[in-house]
C-alpha positions in Angstrom: -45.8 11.2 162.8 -43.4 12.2 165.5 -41.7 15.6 164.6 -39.2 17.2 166.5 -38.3 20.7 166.5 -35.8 22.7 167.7 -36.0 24.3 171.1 -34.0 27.4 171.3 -34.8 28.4 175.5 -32.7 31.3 177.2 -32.7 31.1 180.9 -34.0 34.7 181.0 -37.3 33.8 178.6 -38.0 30.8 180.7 -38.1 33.5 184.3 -40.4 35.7 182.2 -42.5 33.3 180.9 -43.1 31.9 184.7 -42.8 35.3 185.9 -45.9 36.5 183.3 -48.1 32.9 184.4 -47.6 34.1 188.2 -49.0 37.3 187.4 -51.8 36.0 185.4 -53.3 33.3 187.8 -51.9 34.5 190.8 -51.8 38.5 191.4 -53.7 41.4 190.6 -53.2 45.0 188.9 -51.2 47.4 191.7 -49.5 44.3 193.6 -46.1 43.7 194.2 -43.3 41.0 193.2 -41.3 39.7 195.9 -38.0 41.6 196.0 -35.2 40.6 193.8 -32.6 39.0 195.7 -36.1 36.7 197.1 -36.9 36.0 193.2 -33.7 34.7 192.4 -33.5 32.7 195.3 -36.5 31.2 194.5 -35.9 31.0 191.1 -32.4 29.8 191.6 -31.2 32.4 188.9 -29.2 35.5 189.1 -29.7 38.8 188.9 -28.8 39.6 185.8 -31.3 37.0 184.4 -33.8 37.9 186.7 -33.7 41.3 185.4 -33.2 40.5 181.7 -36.7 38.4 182.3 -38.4 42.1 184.2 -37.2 43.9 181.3 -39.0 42.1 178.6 -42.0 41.8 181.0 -41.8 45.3 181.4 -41.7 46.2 177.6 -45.0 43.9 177.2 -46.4 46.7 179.8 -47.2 43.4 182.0 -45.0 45.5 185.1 -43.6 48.7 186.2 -40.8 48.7 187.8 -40.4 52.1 190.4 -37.1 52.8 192.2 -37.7 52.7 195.8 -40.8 50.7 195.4 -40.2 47.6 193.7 -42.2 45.7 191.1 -45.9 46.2 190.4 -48.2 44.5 188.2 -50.1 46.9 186.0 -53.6 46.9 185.1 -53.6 44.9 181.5 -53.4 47.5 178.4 -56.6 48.0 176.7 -57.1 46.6 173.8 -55.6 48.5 170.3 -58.5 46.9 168.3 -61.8 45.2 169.2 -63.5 43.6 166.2 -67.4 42.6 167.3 -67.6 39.9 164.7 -71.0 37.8 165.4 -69.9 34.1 166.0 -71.4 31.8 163.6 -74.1 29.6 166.0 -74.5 26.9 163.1 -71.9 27.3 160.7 -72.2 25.6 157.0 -70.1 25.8 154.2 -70.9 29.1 152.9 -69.8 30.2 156.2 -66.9 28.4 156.6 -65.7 29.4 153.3 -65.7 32.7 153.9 -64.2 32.2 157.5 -61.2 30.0 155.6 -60.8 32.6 152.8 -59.9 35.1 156.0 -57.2 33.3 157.6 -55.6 32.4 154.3 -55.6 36.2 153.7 -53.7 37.2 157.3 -52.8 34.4 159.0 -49.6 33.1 156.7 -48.1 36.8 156.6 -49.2 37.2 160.3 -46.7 34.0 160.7 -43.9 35.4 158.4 -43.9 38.5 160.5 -43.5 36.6 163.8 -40.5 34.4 162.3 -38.9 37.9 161.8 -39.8 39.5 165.0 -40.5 36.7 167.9 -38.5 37.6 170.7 -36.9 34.5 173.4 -40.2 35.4 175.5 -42.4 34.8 172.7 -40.6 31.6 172.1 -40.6 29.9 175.1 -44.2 30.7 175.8 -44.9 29.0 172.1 -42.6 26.0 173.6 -44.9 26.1 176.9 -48.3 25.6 174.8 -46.5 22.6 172.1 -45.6 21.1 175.8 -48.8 20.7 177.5 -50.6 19.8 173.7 -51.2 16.2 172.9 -53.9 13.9 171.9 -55.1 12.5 175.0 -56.6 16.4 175.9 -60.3 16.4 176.0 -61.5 18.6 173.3 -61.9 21.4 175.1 -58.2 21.9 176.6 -57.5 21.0 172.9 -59.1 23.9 171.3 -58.4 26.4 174.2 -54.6 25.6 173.5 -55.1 25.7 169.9 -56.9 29.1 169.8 -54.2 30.7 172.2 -51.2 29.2 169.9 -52.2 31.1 167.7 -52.9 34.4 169.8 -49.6 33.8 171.1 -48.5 34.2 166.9 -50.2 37.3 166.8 -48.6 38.6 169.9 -45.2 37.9 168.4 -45.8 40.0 165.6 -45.4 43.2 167.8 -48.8 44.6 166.3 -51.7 44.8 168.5 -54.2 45.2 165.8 -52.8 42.3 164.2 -54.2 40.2 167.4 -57.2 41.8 167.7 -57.9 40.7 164.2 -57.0 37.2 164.7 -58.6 36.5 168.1 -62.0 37.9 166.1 -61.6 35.2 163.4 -60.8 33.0 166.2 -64.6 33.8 167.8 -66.0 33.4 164.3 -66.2 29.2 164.0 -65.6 28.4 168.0 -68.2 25.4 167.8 -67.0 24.0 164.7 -63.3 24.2 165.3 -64.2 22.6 168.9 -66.1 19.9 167.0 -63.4 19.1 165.3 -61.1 18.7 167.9 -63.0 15.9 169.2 -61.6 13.7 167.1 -58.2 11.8 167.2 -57.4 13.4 163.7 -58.6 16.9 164.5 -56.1 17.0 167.8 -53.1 15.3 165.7 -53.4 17.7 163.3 -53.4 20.7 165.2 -50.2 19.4 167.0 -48.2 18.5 164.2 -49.2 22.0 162.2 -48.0 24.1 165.5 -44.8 22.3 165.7 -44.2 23.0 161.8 -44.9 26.6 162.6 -42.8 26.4 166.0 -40.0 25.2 163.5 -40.1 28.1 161.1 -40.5 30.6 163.8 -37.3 29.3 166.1 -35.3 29.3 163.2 -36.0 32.5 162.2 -37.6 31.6 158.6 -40.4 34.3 157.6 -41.1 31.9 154.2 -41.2 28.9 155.7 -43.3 30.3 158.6 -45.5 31.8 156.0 -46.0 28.0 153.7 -46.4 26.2 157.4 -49.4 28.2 157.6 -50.5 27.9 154.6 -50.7 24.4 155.0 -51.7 24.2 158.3 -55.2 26.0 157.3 -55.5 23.6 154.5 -55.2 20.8 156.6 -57.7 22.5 158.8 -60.1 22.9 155.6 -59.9 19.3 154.4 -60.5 18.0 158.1 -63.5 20.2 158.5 -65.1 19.4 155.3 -65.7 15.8 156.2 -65.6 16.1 159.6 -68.8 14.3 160.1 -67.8 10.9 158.4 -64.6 11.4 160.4 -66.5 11.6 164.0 -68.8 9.0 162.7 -65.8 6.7 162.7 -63.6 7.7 165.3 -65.5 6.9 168.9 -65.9 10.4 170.9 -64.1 11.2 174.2 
Protein backbone atom coordinates (compact mmCIF):
# COMPACT_ATOMS: atom_id res chain seq x y z
CA UNK A 1 0.00 0.00 0.00
CA UNK A 2 1.64 3.23 -1.09
CA UNK A 3 0.34 6.20 1.05
CA UNK A 4 1.16 9.57 0.63
CA UNK A 5 1.06 12.25 3.13
CA UNK A 6 1.19 15.64 3.21
CA UNK A 7 4.50 17.40 3.68
CA UNK A 8 4.10 20.77 5.22
CA UNK A 9 8.35 21.91 5.30
CA UNK A 10 9.21 25.64 6.16
CA UNK A 11 12.55 26.68 5.01
CA UNK A 12 13.38 27.72 8.64
CA UNK A 13 12.48 24.00 10.15
CA UNK A 14 14.47 22.41 7.43
CA UNK A 15 18.00 24.91 8.78
CA UNK A 16 17.10 23.75 12.29
CA UNK A 17 16.63 20.39 11.62
CA UNK A 18 20.23 20.24 9.78
CA UNK A 19 21.43 22.70 12.13
CA UNK A 20 20.34 20.26 15.38
CA UNK A 21 22.01 16.81 13.20
CA UNK A 22 25.41 19.05 12.94
CA UNK A 23 25.42 19.62 16.45
CA UNK A 24 24.61 16.13 17.33
CA UNK A 25 27.23 14.07 15.17
CA UNK A 26 29.52 16.74 14.72
CA UNK A 27 30.26 19.29 17.72
CA UNK A 28 30.41 19.23 21.31
CA UNK A 29 28.93 21.12 24.46
CA UNK A 30 30.82 24.77 24.72
CA UNK A 31 31.71 24.93 20.83
CA UNK A 32 30.87 27.42 18.43
CA UNK A 33 28.61 27.75 15.10
CA UNK A 34 30.26 29.36 12.32
CA UNK A 35 29.11 32.99 12.22
CA UNK A 36 25.96 33.95 10.63
CA UNK A 37 26.62 35.60 7.44
CA UNK A 38 29.09 32.01 6.96
CA UNK A 39 25.81 29.83 7.81
CA UNK A 40 23.71 31.34 5.40
CA UNK A 41 26.22 31.30 2.82
CA UNK A 42 26.56 27.93 3.30
CA UNK A 43 23.16 27.15 3.74
CA UNK A 44 22.15 29.39 0.90
CA UNK A 45 19.36 30.96 3.23
CA UNK A 46 18.93 34.27 4.67
CA UNK A 47 19.19 35.68 7.67
CA UNK A 48 16.07 35.91 8.72
CA UNK A 49 15.56 32.14 8.20
CA UNK A 50 18.76 31.39 9.55
CA UNK A 51 17.77 33.01 12.72
CA UNK A 52 14.09 31.81 12.77
CA UNK A 53 15.88 28.18 12.63
CA UNK A 54 18.49 29.47 16.03
CA UNK A 55 15.48 30.53 17.66
CA UNK A 56 13.66 27.33 17.83
CA UNK A 57 17.03 25.56 18.47
CA UNK A 58 17.47 27.87 21.13
CA UNK A 59 14.02 27.21 22.81
CA UNK A 60 14.85 23.38 22.68
CA UNK A 61 17.96 24.54 25.01
CA UNK A 62 20.11 22.74 22.04
CA UNK A 63 22.24 26.54 21.83
CA UNK A 64 22.81 29.78 23.48
CA UNK A 65 23.15 32.37 21.65
CA UNK A 66 25.64 35.41 23.63
CA UNK A 67 26.02 38.91 22.00
CA UNK A 68 29.55 39.41 21.25
CA UNK A 69 30.27 35.85 21.29
CA UNK A 70 28.29 34.00 18.84
CA UNK A 71 26.59 30.67 18.98
CA UNK A 72 27.44 27.84 21.45
CA UNK A 73 26.26 24.43 21.76
CA UNK A 74 25.10 23.74 25.31
CA UNK A 75 25.71 20.75 27.28
CA UNK A 76 22.32 18.55 26.59
CA UNK A 77 19.49 19.19 29.47
CA UNK A 78 19.28 16.53 31.90
CA UNK A 79 16.68 14.50 31.79
CA UNK A 80 13.09 15.67 33.58
CA UNK A 81 12.26 11.96 34.30
CA UNK A 82 14.33 8.71 34.32
CA UNK A 83 12.16 5.62 34.59
CA UNK A 84 14.70 2.36 35.45
CA UNK A 85 12.21 -0.09 34.02
CA UNK A 86 13.99 -3.68 33.78
CA UNK A 87 13.95 -4.76 30.00
CA UNK A 88 12.17 -7.94 29.56
CA UNK A 89 15.29 -10.51 28.34
CA UNK A 90 12.64 -13.21 27.19
CA UNK A 91 9.44 -11.70 26.89
CA UNK A 92 6.13 -13.99 26.59
CA UNK A 93 2.68 -13.06 26.44
CA UNK A 94 2.04 -12.23 29.90
CA UNK A 95 4.70 -9.76 29.44
CA UNK A 96 3.77 -8.47 26.33
CA UNK A 97 0.38 -7.91 27.49
CA UNK A 98 1.06 -5.90 30.06
CA UNK A 99 3.78 -3.96 27.86
CA UNK A 100 0.71 -3.41 25.12
CA UNK A 101 -1.91 -2.49 27.80
CA UNK A 102 0.83 0.53 28.53
CA UNK A 103 1.16 2.08 25.35
CA UNK A 104 -2.57 1.85 24.61
CA UNK A 105 -2.93 3.78 27.92
CA UNK A 106 -0.28 6.85 26.86
CA UNK A 107 0.73 6.53 23.67
CA UNK A 108 -2.76 7.57 21.64
CA UNK A 109 -3.14 10.76 23.91
CA UNK A 110 0.66 11.26 23.82
CA UNK A 111 -0.14 11.55 19.84
CA UNK A 112 -3.28 13.79 20.22
CA UNK A 113 -1.20 16.19 22.20
CA UNK A 114 1.53 16.35 19.49
CA UNK A 115 -1.11 16.98 16.64
CA UNK A 116 -2.07 20.02 18.84
CA UNK A 117 1.37 21.25 19.77
CA UNK A 118 4.13 19.98 16.97
CA UNK A 119 6.00 22.82 15.99
CA UNK A 120 7.60 23.12 11.95
CA UNK A 121 10.92 21.70 13.72
CA UNK A 122 9.16 18.85 15.09
CA UNK A 123 7.66 18.23 11.69
CA UNK A 124 10.35 18.19 9.56
CA UNK A 125 12.44 16.01 11.78
CA UNK A 126 9.27 13.48 11.76
CA UNK A 127 9.52 14.04 7.73
CA UNK A 128 13.46 13.28 7.97
CA UNK A 129 12.89 9.80 9.89
CA UNK A 130 9.55 8.64 7.20
CA UNK A 131 12.49 9.57 4.52
CA UNK A 132 15.26 7.40 5.32
CA UNK A 133 12.40 4.35 6.51
CA UNK A 134 11.77 1.65 4.14
CA UNK A 135 11.72 -2.01 3.84
CA UNK A 136 14.99 -2.80 2.39
CA UNK A 137 16.67 -1.47 6.11
CA UNK A 138 18.20 -4.33 7.95
CA UNK A 139 16.34 -4.77 11.06
CA UNK A 140 18.29 -2.99 13.14
CA UNK A 141 18.29 0.56 11.26
CA UNK A 142 14.52 -0.45 11.19
CA UNK A 143 13.89 -0.52 14.77
CA UNK A 144 16.41 2.19 15.70
CA UNK A 145 14.17 4.52 13.33
CA UNK A 146 11.12 3.09 14.63
CA UNK A 147 11.90 3.60 18.35
CA UNK A 148 13.16 7.33 17.67
CA UNK A 149 9.80 8.09 15.66
CA UNK A 150 8.24 7.77 18.28
CA UNK A 151 10.62 9.61 20.76
CA UNK A 152 10.51 12.30 18.27
CA UNK A 153 6.20 12.09 19.15
CA UNK A 154 7.06 12.44 22.61
CA UNK A 155 9.24 15.41 22.11
CA UNK A 156 6.52 17.20 20.22
CA UNK A 157 4.33 17.11 23.00
CA UNK A 158 6.33 19.81 24.78
CA UNK A 159 6.43 17.47 28.07
CA UNK A 160 9.64 16.06 29.13
CA UNK A 161 8.17 13.62 31.40
CA UNK A 162 5.95 12.50 28.81
CA UNK A 163 9.34 11.22 26.88
CA UNK A 164 10.87 9.85 29.56
CA UNK A 165 7.89 7.67 30.03
CA UNK A 166 7.83 6.56 26.49
CA UNK A 167 11.54 5.98 25.82
CA UNK A 168 11.10 3.50 29.18
CA UNK A 169 8.34 1.58 27.49
CA UNK A 170 10.47 1.73 24.50
CA UNK A 171 13.46 -0.28 26.60
CA UNK A 172 10.79 -2.65 27.98
CA UNK A 173 10.31 -5.21 24.65
CA UNK A 174 13.76 -4.07 22.62
CA UNK A 175 14.40 -7.81 21.48
CA UNK A 176 11.02 -8.54 20.62
CA UNK A 177 10.08 -5.42 18.77
CA UNK A 178 13.60 -5.97 16.90
CA UNK A 179 12.47 -9.51 16.14
CA UNK A 180 9.83 -8.41 14.59
CA UNK A 181 11.22 -6.09 12.39
CA UNK A 182 13.06 -8.72 10.73
CA UNK A 183 10.44 -9.49 8.74
CA UNK A 184 9.04 -7.92 5.54
CA UNK A 185 5.61 -7.40 7.36
CA UNK A 186 7.03 -6.18 10.59
CA UNK A 187 9.04 -3.19 8.51
CA UNK A 188 5.89 -2.49 6.22
CA UNK A 189 3.95 -2.06 9.03
CA UNK A 190 5.81 0.18 10.99
CA UNK A 191 6.16 2.52 7.84
CA UNK A 192 2.71 2.71 6.87
CA UNK A 193 1.52 3.26 10.79
CA UNK A 194 4.16 6.36 10.95
CA UNK A 195 2.94 7.91 7.89
CA UNK A 196 -0.83 7.59 9.20
CA UNK A 197 0.46 9.31 12.31
CA UNK A 198 2.68 11.79 10.22
CA UNK A 199 -0.78 12.52 8.48
CA UNK A 200 -2.78 13.35 11.53
CA UNK A 201 0.04 15.32 13.13
CA UNK A 202 0.79 17.71 9.82
CA UNK A 203 -2.73 18.40 9.63
CA UNK A 204 -3.11 19.31 12.85
CA UNK A 205 -5.85 16.59 13.87
CA UNK A 206 -5.52 15.56 17.77
CA UNK A 207 -8.51 12.69 17.07
CA UNK A 208 -7.28 11.42 14.25
CA UNK A 209 -3.61 11.38 15.64
CA UNK A 210 -5.06 9.77 18.67
CA UNK A 211 -7.19 6.54 16.39
CA UNK A 212 -3.78 6.41 14.12
CA UNK A 213 -2.23 5.22 17.23
CA UNK A 214 -4.58 3.31 18.38
CA UNK A 215 -4.34 1.32 15.44
CA UNK A 216 -0.95 1.40 14.87
CA UNK A 217 -0.41 -0.54 18.40
CA UNK A 218 -2.96 -2.95 17.30
CA UNK A 219 -1.32 -3.68 14.27
CA UNK A 220 1.76 -4.03 16.31
CA UNK A 221 -0.14 -6.57 18.73
CA UNK A 222 -1.51 -8.83 15.96
CA UNK A 223 1.98 -8.92 14.21
CA UNK A 224 3.71 -9.93 17.38
CA UNK A 225 1.35 -12.51 18.40
CA UNK A 226 2.22 -14.66 15.48
CA UNK A 227 5.33 -13.49 14.74
CA UNK A 228 6.85 -16.80 14.71
CA UNK A 229 4.78 -18.48 11.88
CA UNK A 230 5.34 -15.13 10.22
CA UNK A 231 9.36 -15.37 10.28
CA UNK A 232 9.00 -19.02 9.70
CA UNK A 233 7.65 -18.00 6.31
CA UNK A 234 9.18 -15.02 5.31
CA UNK A 235 13.20 -15.79 4.63
CA UNK A 236 15.43 -13.50 7.14
CA UNK A 237 17.73 -10.72 6.01
Amino acid sequence: MNLTVPRPRTISAEVAASLERHIADDLAPGDKLPPERELCATLQVSRATLREALRALEDRGLIERRPGRGTVVRRPPEPALTLDFTPFADAGPDEFAQVAELRRLVEPHVAALAAQRATDLDLAQLDDILRESHAGLTAEESLRLDVEFHRRLAVATGNPLLVGVCEAMNNLVHEVRLRSHLAREGRRNSIEGHQRLYAALAAGDPESARLAMHAHLGEVGELIAGLDDLLRSEPEL
